[in-house]
N, C-alpha and C positions, 0 to 999 in steps of 0.2 A: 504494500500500500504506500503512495505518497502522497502530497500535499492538496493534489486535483482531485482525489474524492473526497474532500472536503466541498468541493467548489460544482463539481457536478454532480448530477446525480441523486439518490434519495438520503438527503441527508439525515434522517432519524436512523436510516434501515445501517450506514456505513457508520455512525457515532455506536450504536448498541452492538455492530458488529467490532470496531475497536475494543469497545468493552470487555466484552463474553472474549475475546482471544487474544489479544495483545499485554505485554506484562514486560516486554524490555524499558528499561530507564529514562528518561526525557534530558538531551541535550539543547539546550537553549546559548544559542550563539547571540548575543546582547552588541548590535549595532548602536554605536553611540548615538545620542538626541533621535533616538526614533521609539521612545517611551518604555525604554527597558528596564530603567530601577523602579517604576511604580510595577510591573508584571514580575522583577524578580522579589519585590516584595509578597506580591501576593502567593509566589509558589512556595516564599520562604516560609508564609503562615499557613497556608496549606498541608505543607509535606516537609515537617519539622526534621527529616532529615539530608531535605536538601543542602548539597555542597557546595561553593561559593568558590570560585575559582579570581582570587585579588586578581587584578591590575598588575599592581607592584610584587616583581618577582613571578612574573605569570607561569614561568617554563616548568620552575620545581612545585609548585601549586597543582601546575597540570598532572605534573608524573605521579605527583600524589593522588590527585582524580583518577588518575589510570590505573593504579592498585586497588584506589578501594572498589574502580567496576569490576573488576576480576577479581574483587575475591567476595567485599559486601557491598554489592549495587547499593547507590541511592537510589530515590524516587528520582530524585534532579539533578543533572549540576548544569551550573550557571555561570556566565561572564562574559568576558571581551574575548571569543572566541573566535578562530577562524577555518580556513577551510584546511589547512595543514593539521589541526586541531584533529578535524574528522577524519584524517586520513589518518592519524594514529591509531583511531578506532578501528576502521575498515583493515588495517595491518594487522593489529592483534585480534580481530574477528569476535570485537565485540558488539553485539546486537544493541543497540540503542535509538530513538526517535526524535529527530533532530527538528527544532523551532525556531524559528525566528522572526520576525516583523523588519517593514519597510517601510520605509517615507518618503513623500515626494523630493528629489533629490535636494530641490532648491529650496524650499523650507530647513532640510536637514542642514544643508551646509549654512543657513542662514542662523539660524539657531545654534550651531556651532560656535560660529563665528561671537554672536554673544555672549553666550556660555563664556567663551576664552577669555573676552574682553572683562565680562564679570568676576569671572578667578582672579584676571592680574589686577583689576583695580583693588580687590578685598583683599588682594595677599599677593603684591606684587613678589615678594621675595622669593615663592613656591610656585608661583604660577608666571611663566614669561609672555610676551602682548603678545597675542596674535598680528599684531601692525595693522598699517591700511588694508579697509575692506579689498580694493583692486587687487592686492600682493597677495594679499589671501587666497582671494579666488584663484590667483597664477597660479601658486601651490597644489591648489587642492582641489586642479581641476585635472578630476582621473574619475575613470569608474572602480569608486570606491565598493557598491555593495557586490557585483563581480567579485575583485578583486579579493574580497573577506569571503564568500560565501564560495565560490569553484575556482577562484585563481581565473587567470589571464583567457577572454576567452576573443575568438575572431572578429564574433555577429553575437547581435543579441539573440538571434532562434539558437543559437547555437551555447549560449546563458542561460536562456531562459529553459529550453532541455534540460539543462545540467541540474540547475536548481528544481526541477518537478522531479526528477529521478532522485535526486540523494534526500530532499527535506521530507518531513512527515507534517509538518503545518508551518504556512507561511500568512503571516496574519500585515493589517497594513496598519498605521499609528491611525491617518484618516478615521478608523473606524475600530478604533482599539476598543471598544467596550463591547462591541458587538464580536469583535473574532475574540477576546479573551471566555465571554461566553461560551463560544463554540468550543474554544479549547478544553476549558475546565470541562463543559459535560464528556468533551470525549476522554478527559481524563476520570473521569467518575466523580466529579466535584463540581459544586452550585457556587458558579464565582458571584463575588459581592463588590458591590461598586464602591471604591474608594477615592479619597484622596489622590490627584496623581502627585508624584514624588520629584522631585529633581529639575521644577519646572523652570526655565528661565524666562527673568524679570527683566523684561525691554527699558531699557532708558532711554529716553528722548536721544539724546546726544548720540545712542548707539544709533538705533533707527535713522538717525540723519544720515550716518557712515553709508548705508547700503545702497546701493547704489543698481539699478536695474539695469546698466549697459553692461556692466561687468557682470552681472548673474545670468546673462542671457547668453555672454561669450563664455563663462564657464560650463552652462550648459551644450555647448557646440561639443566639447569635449567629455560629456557624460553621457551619449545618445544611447549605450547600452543600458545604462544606468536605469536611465527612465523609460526603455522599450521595458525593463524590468518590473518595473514599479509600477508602469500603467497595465501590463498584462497583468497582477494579480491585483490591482484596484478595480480594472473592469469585472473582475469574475465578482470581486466580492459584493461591487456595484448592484451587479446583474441577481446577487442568492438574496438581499439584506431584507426582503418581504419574506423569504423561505425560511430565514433566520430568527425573525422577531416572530413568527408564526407559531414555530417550531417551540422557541422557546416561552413563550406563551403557556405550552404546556410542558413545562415540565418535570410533572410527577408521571408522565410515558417515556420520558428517559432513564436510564440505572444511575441515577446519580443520589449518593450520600447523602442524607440530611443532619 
């Protein structure tokens, strides 16, 4: 199973079939500013012995993740993960279901960008400036979610393949409450709406930095990026009546109370 039977097809009949047969571990590969510390908060209150893979020092954190799925699975592990991550796994031929969420490219890099500027202003000595919004964009105009999720690819059919073959759920920020829904019941859990975590606070002065000629030239240079992002925002566009329908009812799902 991967990510697109979620997105086609009968969705009650493919959630209760995860259910009744599926029991490998949940890998969540956490894309920065695309709303992944409020969803790994919520797996951490969920599945109390989900595993938290830091930032800082990530490589020997990870090898620690790698022991304990071979020998005591979590329910979860979580972080700043990438696609060299998952080929660890697919090496030592550990069974796991791999998650992640997307954002529209140019939100994400924009929200970035003040994320950064907010670190260095709060604590300039730990956090260094991101610079001018233009410099910025020069940087960090690549296809980033490519590049984390399957590594280097030609065309985006040829991305977007990649990622419907290796993921088990790809959910989009757009409409994060609606796909964390979806998740949690196919995880057997009644997700609860929270607080989002991590949000960042626009300041005038930042907002003035952004500049729409340069986000639109940085977008020249992300076109896989966003063939990525709009292909599973259209599906999820196209389910989100099957979804709120769906979960309308659900004491017809196996999900916990």
């Amino acid at each position: 199973m991967n990510c697109i039977d979620f997105l086609e097809g009968d969705l009650k009949k493919h959630i209760i079939r995860v259910w009744e047969t599926e029991t490998s571990p949940f890998i969540f590969v956490h894309i920065p500013k695309t709303g992944g510390t409020s969803l790994q908060r919520d797996l951490n209150m969920t599945f109390p012995d989900s595993l938290h893979v830091p930032f800082e020092d990530k490589e020997r954190h990870w090898q620690d993740a790698l022991n304990r799925l071979q020998s005591e699975p979590p329910s979860v592990v979580r972080g700043h993960l990438n696609h060299k991550h998952l080929q660890d796994l697919k090496e030592k031929k550990i069974e796991a279901r791999w998650v992640t969420y997307l954002r529209h490219p140019a939100d994400r890099l924009v929200s970035q960008f003040i994320w950064a500027k907010s670190n260095h202003r709060n604590d300039p000595k730990k956090h260094t400036s991101p610079g001018p919004f233009d410099k910025y964009c020069e940087r960090m105009s690549k296809n980033y979610f490519c590049d984390l999720l399957v590594g280097q690819t030609a065309t985006a059919d040829e991305a977007i393949a990649k990622v419907v073959d290796r993921f088990w759920f790809v959910g989009v920020t757009e409409f994060s409450h609606v796909c964390q829904a979806v998740l949690f019941a196919a995880m057997g859990e009644r997700y609860r709406v929270r607080q989002r975590r991590n949000q960042t606070l626009v300041h005038d002065e930042d907002r003035a930095e952004i500049d729409d000629r340069c986000l639109k030239h940085a977008m020249n240079s992300m076109q896989i990026d966003l063939a990525l992002f709009e292909f599973f925002y259209s599906k999820w566009s196209a389910r989100i009546n099957d979804v709120i329908e769906l979960l309308m009812k659900q004491s017809k799902l196996p999900i916990q109370n």
